[in-house]
LORO-296837 format. One record per atom (N, C-alpha, C): x, y, z. Coordinates in steps of 0.001 Angstrom, whole numbers, plus 500000, padded with zeros to 6 digits. Example, Ala and Ser with C-alpha at 12.3 -4.5 7.8 and 13.67 -1.06 7.14 Angstrom:
// residues 2
513190494310507800 512300495500507800 513200496700507800 512850497750507080 513670498940507140 512900500030507870 
// end
This chain:
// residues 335
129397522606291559 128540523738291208 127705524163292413 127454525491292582 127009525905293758 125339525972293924 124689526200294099 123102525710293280 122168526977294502 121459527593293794 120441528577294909 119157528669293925 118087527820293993 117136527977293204 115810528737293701 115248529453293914 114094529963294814 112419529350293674 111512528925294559 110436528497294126 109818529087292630 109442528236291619 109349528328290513 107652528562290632 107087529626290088 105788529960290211 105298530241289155 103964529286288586 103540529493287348 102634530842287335 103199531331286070 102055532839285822 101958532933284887 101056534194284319 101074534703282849 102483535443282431 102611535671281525 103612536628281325 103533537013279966 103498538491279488 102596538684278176 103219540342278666 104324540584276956 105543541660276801 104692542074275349 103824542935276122 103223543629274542 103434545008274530 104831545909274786 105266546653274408 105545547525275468 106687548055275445 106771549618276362 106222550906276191 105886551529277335 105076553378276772 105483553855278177 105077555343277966 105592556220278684 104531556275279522 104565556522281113 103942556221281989 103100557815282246 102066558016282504 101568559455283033 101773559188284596 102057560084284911 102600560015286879 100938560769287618 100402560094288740 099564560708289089 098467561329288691 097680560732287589 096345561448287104 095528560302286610 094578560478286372 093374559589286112 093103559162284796 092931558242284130 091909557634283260 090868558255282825 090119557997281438 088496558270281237 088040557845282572 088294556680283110 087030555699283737 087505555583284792 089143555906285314 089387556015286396 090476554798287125 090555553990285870 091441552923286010 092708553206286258 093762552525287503 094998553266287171 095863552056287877 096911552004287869 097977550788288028 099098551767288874 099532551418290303 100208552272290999 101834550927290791 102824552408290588 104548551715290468 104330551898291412 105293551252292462 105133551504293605 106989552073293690 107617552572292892 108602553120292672 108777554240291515 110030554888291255 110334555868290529 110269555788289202 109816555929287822 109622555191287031 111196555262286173 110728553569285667 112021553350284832 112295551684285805 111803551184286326 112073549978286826 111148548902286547 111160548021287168 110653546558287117 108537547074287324 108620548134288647 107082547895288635 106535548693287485 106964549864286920 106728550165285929 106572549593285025 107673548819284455 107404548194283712 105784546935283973 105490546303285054 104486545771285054 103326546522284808 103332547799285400 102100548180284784 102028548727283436 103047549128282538 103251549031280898 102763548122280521 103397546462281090 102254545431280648 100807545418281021 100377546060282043 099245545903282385 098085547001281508 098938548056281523 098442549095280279 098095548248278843 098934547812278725 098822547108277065 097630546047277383 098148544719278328 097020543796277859 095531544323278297 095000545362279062 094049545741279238 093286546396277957 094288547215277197 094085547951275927 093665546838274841 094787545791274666 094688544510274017 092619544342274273 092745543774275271 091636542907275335 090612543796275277 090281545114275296 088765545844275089 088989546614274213 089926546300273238 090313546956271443 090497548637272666 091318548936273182 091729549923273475 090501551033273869 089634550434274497 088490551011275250 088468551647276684 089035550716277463 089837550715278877 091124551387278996 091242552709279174 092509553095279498 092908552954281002 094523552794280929 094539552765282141 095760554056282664 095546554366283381 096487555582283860 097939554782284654 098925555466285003 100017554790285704 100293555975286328 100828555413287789 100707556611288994 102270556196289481 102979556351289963 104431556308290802 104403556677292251 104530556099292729 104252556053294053 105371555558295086 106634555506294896 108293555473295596 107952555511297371 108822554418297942 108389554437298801 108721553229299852 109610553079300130 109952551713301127 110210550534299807 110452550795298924 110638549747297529 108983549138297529 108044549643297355 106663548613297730 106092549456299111 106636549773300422 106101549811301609 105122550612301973 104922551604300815 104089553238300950 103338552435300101 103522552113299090 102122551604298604 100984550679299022 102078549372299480 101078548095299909 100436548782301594 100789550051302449 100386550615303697 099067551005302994 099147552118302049 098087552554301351 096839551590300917 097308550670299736 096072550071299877 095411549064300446 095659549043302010 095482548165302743 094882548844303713 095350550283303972 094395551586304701 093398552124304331 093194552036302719 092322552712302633 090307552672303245 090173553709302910 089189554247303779 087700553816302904 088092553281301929 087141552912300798 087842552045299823 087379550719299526 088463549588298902 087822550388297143 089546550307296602 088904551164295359 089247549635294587 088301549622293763 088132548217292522 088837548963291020 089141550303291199 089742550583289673 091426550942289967 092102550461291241 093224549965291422 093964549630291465 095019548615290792 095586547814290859 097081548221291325 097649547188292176 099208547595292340 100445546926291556 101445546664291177 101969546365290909 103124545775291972 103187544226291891 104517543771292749 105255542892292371 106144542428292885 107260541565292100 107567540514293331 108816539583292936 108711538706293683 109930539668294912 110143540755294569 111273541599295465 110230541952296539 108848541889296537 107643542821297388 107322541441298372 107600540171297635 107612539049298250 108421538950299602 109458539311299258 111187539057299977 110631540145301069 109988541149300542 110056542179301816 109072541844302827 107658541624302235 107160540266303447 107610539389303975 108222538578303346 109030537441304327 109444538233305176 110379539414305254 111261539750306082 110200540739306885 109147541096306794 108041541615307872 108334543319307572 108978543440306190 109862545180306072 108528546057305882 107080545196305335 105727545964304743 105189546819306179 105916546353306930 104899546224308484 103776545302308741 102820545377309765 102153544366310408 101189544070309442 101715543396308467 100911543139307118 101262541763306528 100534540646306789 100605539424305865 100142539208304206 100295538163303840 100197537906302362 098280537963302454 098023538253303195 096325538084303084 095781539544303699 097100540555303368 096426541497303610 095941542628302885 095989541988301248 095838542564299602 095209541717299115 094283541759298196 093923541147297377 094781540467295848 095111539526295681 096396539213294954 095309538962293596 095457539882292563 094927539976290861 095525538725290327 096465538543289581 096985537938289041 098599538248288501 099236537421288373 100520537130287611 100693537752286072 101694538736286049 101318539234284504 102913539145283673 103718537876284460 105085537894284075 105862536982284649 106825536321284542 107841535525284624 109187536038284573 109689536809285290 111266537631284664 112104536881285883 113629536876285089 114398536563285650 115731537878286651 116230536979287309 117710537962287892 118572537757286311 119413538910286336 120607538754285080 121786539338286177 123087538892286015 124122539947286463 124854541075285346 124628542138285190 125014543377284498 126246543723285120 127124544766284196 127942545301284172 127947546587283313 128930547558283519 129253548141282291 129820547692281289 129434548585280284 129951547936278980 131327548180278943 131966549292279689 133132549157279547 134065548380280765 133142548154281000 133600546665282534 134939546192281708 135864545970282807 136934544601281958 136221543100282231 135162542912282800 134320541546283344 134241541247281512 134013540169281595 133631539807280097 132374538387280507 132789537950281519 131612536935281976 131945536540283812 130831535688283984 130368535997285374 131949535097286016 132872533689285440 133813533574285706 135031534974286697 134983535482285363 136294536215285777 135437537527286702 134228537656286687 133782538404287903 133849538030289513 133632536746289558 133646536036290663 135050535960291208 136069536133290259 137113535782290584 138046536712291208 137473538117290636 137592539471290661 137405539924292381 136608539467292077 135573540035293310 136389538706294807 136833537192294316 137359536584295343 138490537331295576 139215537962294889 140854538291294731 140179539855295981 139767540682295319 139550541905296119 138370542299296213 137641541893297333 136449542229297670 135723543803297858 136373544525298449 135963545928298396 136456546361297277 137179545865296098 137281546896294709 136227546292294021 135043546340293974 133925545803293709 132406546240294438 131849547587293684 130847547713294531 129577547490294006 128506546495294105 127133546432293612 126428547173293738 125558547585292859 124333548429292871 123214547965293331 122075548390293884 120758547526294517 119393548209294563 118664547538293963 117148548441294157 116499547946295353 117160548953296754 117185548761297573 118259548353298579 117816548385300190 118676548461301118 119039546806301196 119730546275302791 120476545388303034 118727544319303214 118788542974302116 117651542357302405 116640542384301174 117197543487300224 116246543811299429 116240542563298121 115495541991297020 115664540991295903 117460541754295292 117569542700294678 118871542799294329 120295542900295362 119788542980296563 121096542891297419 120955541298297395 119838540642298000 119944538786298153 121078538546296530 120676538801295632 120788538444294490 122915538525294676 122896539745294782 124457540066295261 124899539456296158 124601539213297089 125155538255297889 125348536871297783 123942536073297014 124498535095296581 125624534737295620 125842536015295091 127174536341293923 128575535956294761 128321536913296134 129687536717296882 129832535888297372 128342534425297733 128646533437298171 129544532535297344 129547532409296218 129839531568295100 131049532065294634 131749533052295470 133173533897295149 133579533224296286 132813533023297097 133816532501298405 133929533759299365 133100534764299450 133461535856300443 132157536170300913 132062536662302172 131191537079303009 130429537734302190 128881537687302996 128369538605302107 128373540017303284 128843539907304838 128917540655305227 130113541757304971 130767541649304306 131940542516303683 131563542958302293 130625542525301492 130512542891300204 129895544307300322 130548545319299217 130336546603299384 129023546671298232 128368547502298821 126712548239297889 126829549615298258 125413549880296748 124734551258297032 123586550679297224 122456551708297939 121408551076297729 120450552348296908 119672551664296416 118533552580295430 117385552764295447 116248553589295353 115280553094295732 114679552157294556 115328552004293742 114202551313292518 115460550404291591 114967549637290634 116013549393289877 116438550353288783 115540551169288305 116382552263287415 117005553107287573 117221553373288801 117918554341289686 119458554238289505 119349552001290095 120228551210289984 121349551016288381 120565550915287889 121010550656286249 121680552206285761 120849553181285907 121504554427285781 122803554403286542 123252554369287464 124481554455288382 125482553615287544 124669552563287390 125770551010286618 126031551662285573 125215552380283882 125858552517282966 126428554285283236 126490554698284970 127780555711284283 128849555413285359 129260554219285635 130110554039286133 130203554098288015 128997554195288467 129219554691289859 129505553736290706 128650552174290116 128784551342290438 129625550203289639 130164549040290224 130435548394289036 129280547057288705 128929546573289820 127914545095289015 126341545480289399 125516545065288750 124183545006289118 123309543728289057 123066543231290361 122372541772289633 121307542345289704 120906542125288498 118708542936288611 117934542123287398 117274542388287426 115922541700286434 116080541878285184 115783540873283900 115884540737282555 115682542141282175 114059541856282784 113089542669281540 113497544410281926 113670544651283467 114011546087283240 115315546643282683 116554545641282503 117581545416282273 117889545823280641 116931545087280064 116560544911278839 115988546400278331 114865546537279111 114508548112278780 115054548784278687 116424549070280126 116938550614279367 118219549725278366 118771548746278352 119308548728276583 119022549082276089 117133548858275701 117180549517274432 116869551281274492 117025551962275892 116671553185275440 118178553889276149 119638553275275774 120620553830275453 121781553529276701 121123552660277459 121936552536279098 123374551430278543 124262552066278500 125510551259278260 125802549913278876 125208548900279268 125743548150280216 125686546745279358 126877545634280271 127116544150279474 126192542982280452 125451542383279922 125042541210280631 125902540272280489 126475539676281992 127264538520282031 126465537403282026 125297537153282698 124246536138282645 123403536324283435 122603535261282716 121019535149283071 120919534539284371 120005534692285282 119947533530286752 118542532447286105 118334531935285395 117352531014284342 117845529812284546 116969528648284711 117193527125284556 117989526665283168 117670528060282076 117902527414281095 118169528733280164 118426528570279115 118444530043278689 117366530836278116 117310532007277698 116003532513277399 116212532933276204 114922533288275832 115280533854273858 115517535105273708 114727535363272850 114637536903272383 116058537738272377 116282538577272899 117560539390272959 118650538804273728 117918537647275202 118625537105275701 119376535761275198 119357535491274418 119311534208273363 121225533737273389 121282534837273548 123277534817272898 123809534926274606 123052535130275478 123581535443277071 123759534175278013 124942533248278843 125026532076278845 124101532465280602 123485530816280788 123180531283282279 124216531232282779 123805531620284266 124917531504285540 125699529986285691 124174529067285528 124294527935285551 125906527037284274 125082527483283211 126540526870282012 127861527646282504 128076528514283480 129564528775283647 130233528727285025 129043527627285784 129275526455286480 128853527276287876 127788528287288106 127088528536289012 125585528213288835 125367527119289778 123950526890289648 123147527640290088 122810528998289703 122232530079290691 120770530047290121 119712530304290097 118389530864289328 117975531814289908 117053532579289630 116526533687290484 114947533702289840 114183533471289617 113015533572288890 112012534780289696 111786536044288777 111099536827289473 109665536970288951 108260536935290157 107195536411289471 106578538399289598 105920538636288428 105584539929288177 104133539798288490 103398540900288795 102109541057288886 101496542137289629 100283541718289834 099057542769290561 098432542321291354 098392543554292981 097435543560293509 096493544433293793 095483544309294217 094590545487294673 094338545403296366 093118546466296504 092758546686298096 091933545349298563 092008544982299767 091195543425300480 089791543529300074 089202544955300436 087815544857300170 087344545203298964 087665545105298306 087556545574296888 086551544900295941 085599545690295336 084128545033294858 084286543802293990 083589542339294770 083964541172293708 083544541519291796 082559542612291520 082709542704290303 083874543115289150 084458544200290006 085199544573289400 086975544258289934 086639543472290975 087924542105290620 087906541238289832 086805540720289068 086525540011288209 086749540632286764 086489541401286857 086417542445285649 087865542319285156 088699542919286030 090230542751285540 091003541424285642 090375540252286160 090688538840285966 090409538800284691 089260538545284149 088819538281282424 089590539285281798 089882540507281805 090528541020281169 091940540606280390 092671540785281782 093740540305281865 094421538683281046 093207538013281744 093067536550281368 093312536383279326 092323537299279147 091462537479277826 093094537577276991 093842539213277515 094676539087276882 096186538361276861 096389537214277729 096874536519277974 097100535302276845 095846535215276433 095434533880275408 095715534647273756 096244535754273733 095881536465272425 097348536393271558 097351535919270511 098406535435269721 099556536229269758 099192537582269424 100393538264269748 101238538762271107 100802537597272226 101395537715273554 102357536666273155 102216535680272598 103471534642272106 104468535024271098 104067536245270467 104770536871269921 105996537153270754 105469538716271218 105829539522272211 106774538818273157 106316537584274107 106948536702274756 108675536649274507 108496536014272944 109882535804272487 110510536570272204 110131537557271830 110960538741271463 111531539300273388 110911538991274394 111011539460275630 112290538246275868 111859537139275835 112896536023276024 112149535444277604 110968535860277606 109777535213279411 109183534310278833 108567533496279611 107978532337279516 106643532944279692 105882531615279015 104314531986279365 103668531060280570 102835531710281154 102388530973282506 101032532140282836 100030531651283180 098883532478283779 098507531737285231 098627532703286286 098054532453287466 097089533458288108 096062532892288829 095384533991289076 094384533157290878 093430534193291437 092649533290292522 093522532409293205 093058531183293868 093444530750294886 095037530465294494 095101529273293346 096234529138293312 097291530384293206 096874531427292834 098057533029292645 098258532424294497 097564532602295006 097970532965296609 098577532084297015 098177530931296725 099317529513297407 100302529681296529 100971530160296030 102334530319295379 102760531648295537 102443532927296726 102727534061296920 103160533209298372 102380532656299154 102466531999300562 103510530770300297 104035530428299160 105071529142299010 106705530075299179 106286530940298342 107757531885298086 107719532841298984 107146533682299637 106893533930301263 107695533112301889 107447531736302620 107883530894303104 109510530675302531 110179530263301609 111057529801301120 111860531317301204 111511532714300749 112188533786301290 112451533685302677 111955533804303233 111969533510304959 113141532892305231 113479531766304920 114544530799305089 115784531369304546 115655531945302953 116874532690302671 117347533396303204 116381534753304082 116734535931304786 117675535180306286 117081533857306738 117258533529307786 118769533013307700 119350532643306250 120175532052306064 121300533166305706 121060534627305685 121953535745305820 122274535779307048 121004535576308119 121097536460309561 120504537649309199 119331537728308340 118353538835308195 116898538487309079 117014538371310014 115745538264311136 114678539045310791 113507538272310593 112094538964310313 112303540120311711 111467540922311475 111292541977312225 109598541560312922 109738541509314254 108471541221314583 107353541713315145 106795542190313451 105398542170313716 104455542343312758 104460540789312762 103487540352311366 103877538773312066 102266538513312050 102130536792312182 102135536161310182 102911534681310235 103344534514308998 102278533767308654 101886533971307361 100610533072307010 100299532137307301 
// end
């Protein structure tokens, strides 16, 4: 069995519902959660969660606005609030462990893990490998096998260029086929819904990408088959009936850690403010609900420890990229 596990990072993770995002406008109070992509993907979706448990925890007092902001997958955003000219405290960004990968690889620019203020963890999602539904793939076996037999009749989809979390993800696919990953054919996207759109109309054929955005457009009509989960183990909720990579004798995992950051200087009150918040609705019964019906684990991280486990998987990306022949780009000293 072939085995690629990347660092397991405890967080919150709390699936209290999907909504439709407002693009670019403000709050009562001014609160707002930036995608740092097109909406319909993974950061969106974090700030949907971040919309809800904020609503959750102040009985729906605190609105929060959602802004889209596309852009280097992450790179226009994390430039932004790291420039700004005034650290705003009603902020927050949204990143994933894909915003991780792009630090390791120095793609943010001359920007380290200490150059944002890291909120907290608001998720646990995994890699899945997708297909169309009318794929002849029926599981990740006869994909691998597919793909050993004829490598260019096989093209992956990617939220994002060569380096990005869904190209790594693909490539470790072609490692475990036995073929280069320098021959494996992609598109690249800027986002994952971009990605998933292409997959259920055929443009592409595989997508390795994330549960939960995966999951989303299922349910809002995207044709596509999950061959498996990249999970230690399997997950519930919808994913419940989906075998991992692992039971069909690829030891692969992919664990993607979801969350928020804001600007460095940003007022300790009202970093605090959205810690308890957040925190508050973290502990609230119907996040264990929600959870299972998502098929994520629960985990809350936040403060020092959030950062020594952004600087662990930092580090351990680094090594993966290094282990393509994806050379940091230099200029950014590493934490």
């Amino acid at each position: 069995m072939k085995r690629f596990a990347p660092p397991y990072v405890a967080c919150a993770l709390v699936w209290l519902g999907a909504c439709v995002g407002t693009a670019h406008a403000a709050s009562a109070d001014g609160r707002r959660c930036v995608a740092p992509a097109k909406p319909g993907g993974g950061f969106d979706l974090t700030c949907q969660l971040t919309r809800d448990m904020l609503a959750q925890a102040t009985g729906g007092r605190a609105p929060l606005t959602i802004a889209y902001q596309p852009g280097g997958i992450g790179a226009l955003a994390f430039k932004a609030t790291v420039n700004q000219a005034a650290p705003d405290g009603k902020t927050v960004v949204a990143f994933s462990s894909g915003s991780l990968l792009n630090l390791a690889q120095n793609r943010f620019g001359p920007y380290t893990t200490r150059s944002v203020r890291w909120v907290a963890a608001v998720g646990m999602d995994y890699g899945v490998v997708a297909v169309s539904r009318e794929s002849p793939y029926k599981s990740l076996p006869q994909l691998l096998e597919a793909l050993r037999a004829q490598p260019a009749g096989i093209v992956f989809g990617a939220g994002g260029s060569i380096g990005s979390q869904d190209w790594m993800k693909a490539a470790l696919l072609a490692r475990a086929a036995g073929v280069s990953h320098k021959v494996m054919r992609f598109v690249a996207f800027e986002g994952g819904g971009e990605a998933l759109s292409a997959l259920g109309d055929n443009h592409v054929q595989v997508l390795a990408g994330d549960a939960a955005e995966v999951g989303r457009q299922i349910e809002q009509g995207v044709a596509v088959r999950v061959l498996a989960v990249l999970a230690d183990k399997r997950l519930g909720g919808r994913w419940a009936s989906v075998p991992t990579a692992r039971e069909q004798g690829y030891d692969m995992v992919w664990p993607i850690l979801r969350g928020l950051y804001m600007a460095p200087g940003a007022p300790e009150r009202e970093y605090k403010e959205w810690v308890d918040a957040l925190g508050k609705a973290a502990n609230q019964p119907a996040t264990a609900r929600a959870l299972a019906r998502a098929g994520m684990n629960p985990v809350w991280l936040t403060g020092r420890p959030l950062e020594q486990a952004v600087d662990e998987q930092v580090t351990q990306y680094r090594q993966l990229a290094a282990e393509f022949g994806l050379a940091p780009r230099a200029n950014a000293t590493p934490p």
